[in-house]
Phi, psi and omega in degrees: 000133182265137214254141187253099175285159165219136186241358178341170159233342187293320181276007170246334169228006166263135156250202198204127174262009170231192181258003162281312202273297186322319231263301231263320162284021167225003156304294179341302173326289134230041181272157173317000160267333169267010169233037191241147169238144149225122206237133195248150183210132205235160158224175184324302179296342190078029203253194161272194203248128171277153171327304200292339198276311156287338146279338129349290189281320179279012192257316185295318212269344163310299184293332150008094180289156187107312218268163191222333198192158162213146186180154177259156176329297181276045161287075176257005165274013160278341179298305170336314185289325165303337195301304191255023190261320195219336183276333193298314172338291194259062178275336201269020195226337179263357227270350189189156136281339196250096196261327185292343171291300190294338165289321184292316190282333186269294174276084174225190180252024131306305183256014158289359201264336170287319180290314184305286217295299187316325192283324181300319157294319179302286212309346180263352195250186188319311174273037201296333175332294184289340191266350171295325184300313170303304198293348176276326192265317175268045217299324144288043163035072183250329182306332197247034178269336162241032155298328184303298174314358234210336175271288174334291188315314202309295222306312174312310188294319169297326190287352188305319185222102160292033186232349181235150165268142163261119147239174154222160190233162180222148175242166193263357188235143166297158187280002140315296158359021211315293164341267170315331155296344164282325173291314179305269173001265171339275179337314226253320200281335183307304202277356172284335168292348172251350173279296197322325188305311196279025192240133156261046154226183182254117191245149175241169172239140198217143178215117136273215209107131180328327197266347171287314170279326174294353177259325200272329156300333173318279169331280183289026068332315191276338177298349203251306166301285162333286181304311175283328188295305195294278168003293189276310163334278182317320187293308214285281174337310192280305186298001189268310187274003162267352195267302176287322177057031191225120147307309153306316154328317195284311179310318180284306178329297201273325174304323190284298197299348171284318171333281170318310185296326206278333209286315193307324194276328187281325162296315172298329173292297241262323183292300198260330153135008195176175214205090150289143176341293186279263199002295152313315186294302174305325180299324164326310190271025176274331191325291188318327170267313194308310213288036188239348137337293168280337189281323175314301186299312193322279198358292203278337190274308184323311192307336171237180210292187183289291146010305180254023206291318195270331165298344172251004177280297187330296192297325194273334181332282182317337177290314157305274198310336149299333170258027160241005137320285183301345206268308180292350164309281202334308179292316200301295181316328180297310197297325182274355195271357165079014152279095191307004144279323165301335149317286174330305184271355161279359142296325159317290185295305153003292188273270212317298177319267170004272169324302177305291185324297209275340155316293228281325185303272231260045181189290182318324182321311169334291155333274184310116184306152197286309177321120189290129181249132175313145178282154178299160214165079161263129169317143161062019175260342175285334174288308186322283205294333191284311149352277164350284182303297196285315219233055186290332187287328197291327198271346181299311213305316213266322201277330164327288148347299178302304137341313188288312191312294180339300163303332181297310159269028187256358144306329176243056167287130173242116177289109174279121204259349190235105185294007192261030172255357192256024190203049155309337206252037203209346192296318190314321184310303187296324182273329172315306184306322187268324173307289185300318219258033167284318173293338190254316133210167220266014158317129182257153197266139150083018182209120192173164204263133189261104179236130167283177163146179168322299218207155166283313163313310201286316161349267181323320174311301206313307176311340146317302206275336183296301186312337185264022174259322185300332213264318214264339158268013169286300200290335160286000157107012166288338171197112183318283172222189181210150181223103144241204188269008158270158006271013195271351161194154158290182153250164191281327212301313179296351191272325160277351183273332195268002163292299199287322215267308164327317182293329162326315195242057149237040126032098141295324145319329199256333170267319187309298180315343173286306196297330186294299201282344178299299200288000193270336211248007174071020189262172214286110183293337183283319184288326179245026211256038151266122175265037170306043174327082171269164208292167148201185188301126169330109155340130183238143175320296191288005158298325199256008162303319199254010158303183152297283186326355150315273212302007178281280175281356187254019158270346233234336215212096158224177216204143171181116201045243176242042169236143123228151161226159168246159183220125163248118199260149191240169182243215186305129183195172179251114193329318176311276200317321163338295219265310211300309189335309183288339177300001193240000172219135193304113180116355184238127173234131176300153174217134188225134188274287146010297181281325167285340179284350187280011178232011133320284180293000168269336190297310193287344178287343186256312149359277187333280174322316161324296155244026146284358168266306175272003147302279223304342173277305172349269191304330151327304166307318143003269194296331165307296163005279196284295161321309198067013165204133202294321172305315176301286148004269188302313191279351164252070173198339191287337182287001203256308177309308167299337182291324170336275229300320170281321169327295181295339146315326175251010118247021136316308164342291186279003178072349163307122180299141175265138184224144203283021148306295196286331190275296150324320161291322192291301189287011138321272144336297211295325182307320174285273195327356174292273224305332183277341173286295187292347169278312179302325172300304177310319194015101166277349201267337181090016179239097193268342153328284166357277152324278171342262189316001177241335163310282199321313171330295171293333172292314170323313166306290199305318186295332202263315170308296162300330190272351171292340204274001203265332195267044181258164199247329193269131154340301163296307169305327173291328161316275176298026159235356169255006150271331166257338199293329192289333211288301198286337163291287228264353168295304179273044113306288204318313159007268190261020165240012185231309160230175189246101233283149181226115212319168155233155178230000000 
């Protein structure tokens, strides 16, 4: 089976809680936006970019493999071409949203004679070719009424910063696509450095983009895996053999646990069709739990003679396996909790637990060597536990206390309100980002209005209702422009109306005057004094698809089964005014990519809190099960609790924002630190010494393994390793001093 990493880090912790947000996340994906570069290129002294230079560089960047297109923002002569290839046909059907004002104002013999005077200025001017060309299909220039607006913006966006040059580039692969986007990359920085070398100034190069980021994460996850897996392996290893002091022991242990990672990557590839990047890195730290299985049988087995080695893993059985029942609630809640990546590792885990537990029963017994062994013996946990046992009342008195400050403080609990905290080690990326595309127009990036339907017709009506809102908030001064689909498509239904409402003012009174106004401009009445508008089919998107004008428009227009959406993207404006504007027409909504992951991330902290409440009756229920008393229950569930409890208490203290991360750890903890309540409780071996010394072992694995996740780059791992590894010591501190364990013989 070939098993397919993924580094996204947006598909491990964003989902979409709708069928829009699904749309839109998976345009991010591999939609035209995610295969786009914007690359700005400057030079040193802060002087311009020459043309010829930049053009250079954008012709060289064509040969690329992969590259699809390169072209600037304000480029138009390929639109051009469309103009009068396709758009000039349907000029009598595109010509206005305000189509009865904009008719009324053209025909009259003021404004047939304005209309005269413009085809006379084009035909005359560098582009006159083309505009003849319009003028044989349009002859009242009706194709460029809403263009005018539409040249300006292109013309604004280059102009913002005359000191950088702008391109863009499109690639053929999404920009997910990290392998291949990493490479493109390499390629684009190779050849500017070498057309730069052949310059005598030094010009720089700057580029973002979905594939800037998608590359860059890439990196930092696989830098991540790499790093904590060689980290927690090598630690595990030295801590296995100072505890155990067996090679052989070391050999068997870890053949299982490999045994274990490839059974979790494989099950996990084979469910979901791929295996994310963090998945793996966390899943590292399964090492630390499943492998507290076998250390229990090492333990427990060493103490007797060879003979009896398979009757007491046999005797210790119920104990595992309950505590890799609860361990496996905890991961299960993650899986339901609707973060697509914690789907994964509760399969991950899932699948580990499993495998490990039925090794360690039916196979390890086997396995473990004959030879006699020193008893197990970590320093300072029989003092640790004996410490307990003399002096229980004074430390119940001090963990009470303690307790208390803890509710106290958990009043000033700081709630993390912005999900872009859980990815500081991405701000530069943000700032690159924001620095470029500041030179290029006043587009705010991640915020703009979201119109819904069926179909793209019923979209384009809706978008229709819009545009006169937007426009009324240009003239209060509310919102700066809008980049939506006019004048590049219609809806057909406006599109026969604005035909029909033409055919109205086409007159012979309304042509003579035309004709009148040709012979005032010295043009030819034969070639232009026919207003012969014929009907023809209603533009269609996929007609204008197949254009130059994709490229405009196919970021603006996505479509999928019995979903479509438009996207009109804004420029400066004030978000408040926006959204009361919209409320009144069905299907348009403001949209902030920012406020949805910040309203995610408050949706997954009460989620989170959801289940950390229904692991913790689980295991309880479990454990009543198992017990037959609810006392017993709580109190081999309490050390697991309080170490939460406590966590969480320092950092209310310390003022660290909580994140429905740190709350996934807590339930975490609890999942691990049960199984230590319950080997104390059980002590099946009959020995609680024993016992005592082979929990720390496992606690020790476990603590080490999540705390290899603190050298890590990504945030989210460092959360979960400074929430579980401290969780899991003081879950076995708590141990012997809460409950009271029942002796065997």
């Amino acid at each position: 089976m070939t098993v397919t990493i993924k580094a996204d880090l947006a598909a491990f912790m964003v989902a979409g809680e709708n069928a829009e947000q699904v749309l839109l996340a998976s345009e991010m994906q591999s939609g035209a936006l995610s295969r786009r570069y914007l690359i700005s290129i400057g030079v040193d002294d802060k002087s311009k970019v020459p043309k010829a230079f930049v053009l250079q560089v954008q012709n060289q960047l064509k040969t690329i493999d992969g590259v699809v297109d390169v072209w600037s923002p304000g480029q138009q002569a390929n639109i051009s071409q469309a103009m009068h290839s396709l758009y000039a046909q349907h000029g009598g059907a595109l010509y206005s949203l305000n189509p009865k004002q904009d008719l009324a104002q053209i025909f009259t013999v003021e404004g047939l004679g304005q209309r005269a005077q413009l085809l006379k200025k084009l035909l005359l001017s560098p582009q006159g070719l083309m505009f003849k060309k319009i003028a044989l299909q349009d002859p009242l220039l009706l194709t460029l009424n809403g263009f005018q607006s539409v040249s300006g913006q292109m013309q604004t966006a280059v102009n913002e910063d005359s000191n950088y040059r702008m391109l863009i580039l499109e690639t053929a692969m999404a920009g997910l696509n990290a392998p291949e986007q990493s490479r493109i990359q390499t390629e684009i920085k190779a050849l500017f450095k070498q057309l730069n070398q052949a310059q005598t100034r030094n010009y720089q190069l700057e580029m973002t983009g979905v594939p800037i980021f998608a590359a860059a994460t890439q990196s930092l996850i696989q830098g991540d895996i790499t790093k904590v897996s060689i980290l927690s392996s090598v630690a595990l290893m030295i801590l296995f053999m100072l505890i155990f002091r067996s090679f052989s022991t070391l050999f068997q242990v870890f053949s299982l646990l490999i045994i274990v990672i490839v059974s979790s990557i494989l099950s996990t590839q084979l469910i979901f069709g791929y295996v994310h990047g963090m998945t793996i890195a966390i899943g590292a730290t399964l090492v630390g739990i499943c492998i507290d299985y076998p250390i229990h049988a090492v333990a427990h087995a060493q103490s007797v003679v060879a003979g009896q080695r398979k009757t007491v893993i046999a005797r210790i059985w119920p104990s595992m396996l309950l505590g890799g029942l609860t361990t496996m609630i905890g991961y299960i809640a993650l899986g339901i909790s609707g973060y697509p990546g914690f789907q994964q590792v509760a399969v991950f885990a899932a699948t580990g637990i499993i495998v490990s537990l039925f090794i360690t029963r039916f196979i390890f017994p086997d396995l473990i060597s004959s030879e006699q062994k020193p008893p197990l013996n970590v320093p300072l946990v029989s003092a640790w536990a004996k410490f307990c046992q003399r002096f229980r009342p004074w430390l119940i008195s001090l963990l009470l206390i303690m307790l208390a400050l803890s509710f106290m403080g958990l009043k000033s609990l700081h709630w993390m309100k912005d999900m872009q905290e859980l990815t500081p080690e991405l701000n530069y990326l943000k700032i690159n980002d924001q620095r470029i595309r500041a030179r290029m127009t006043s587009i705010e990036p991640g915020r703009f209005v979201l119109v819904t339907g069926e179909n793209i017709e019923q979209v384009l009506q809706k978008t229709e209702a819009v545009y006169p809102v937007l426009d009324q908030l240009k003239q209060t001064g509310t919102l700066t422009d809008y980049f939506g689909l006019y004048p590049w498509l219609l809806s057909a239904q406006r599109q026969q109306q604005n035909f029909v409402l033409l055919q109205d003012y086409l007159t012979l009174e309304n042509q003579q005057l035309w004709r009148q106004a040709l012979k005032q401009q010295g043009l030819s009445v034969k070639r232009l004094g026919q207003l012969n508008y014929q009907i023809t089919q209603p533009l269609t998107l996929k007609q204008v698809l197949k254009t130059p004008v994709r490229k405009l428009i196919d970021s603006r227009v996505l479509t999928s089964g019995s979903q479509a959406l438009a996207i009109i993207w804004l420029a400066e404006h004030q978000p408040e005014a926006v959204k009361k504007s919209l409320q009144q027409i069905d299907g348009a909504q403001y949209f902030s990519q920012r406020d949805m992951l910040n309203n995610m991330t408050k949706d997954y902290t009460e989620r989170a809190q959801t289940l950390l409440s229904i692991g913790l009756a689980l295991i309880v229920l479990v454990l009543i099960i198992r017990y037959k008393s609810l006392t017993k229950a709580v109190q081999t569930l309490l050390p697991a609790m309080l170490a939460a409890l406590l966590i969480l208490a320092l950092w209310s203290f310390t003022g660290v924002a909580i994140s429905f991360l740190h709350l996934v750890g807590f339930l975490l903890v609890v999942a691990i630190c049960v199984d230590y309540g319950i080997f104390y409780r059980e002590n099946r071996g009959g020995d609680i010494d024993l016992t005592y010394q082979a929990m720390a072992a496992s606690m020790l694995t476990s603590a080490l393994a999540f705390g290899s996740l603190i050298t890590a780059e990504s945030t989210s791992l460092k959360i979960l390793a400074s929430v579980v590894a401290l969780g899991v010591i003081l879950g076995f501190l708590l141990c012997p001093l809460i409950i009271k364990n029942e002796q065997r013989t």
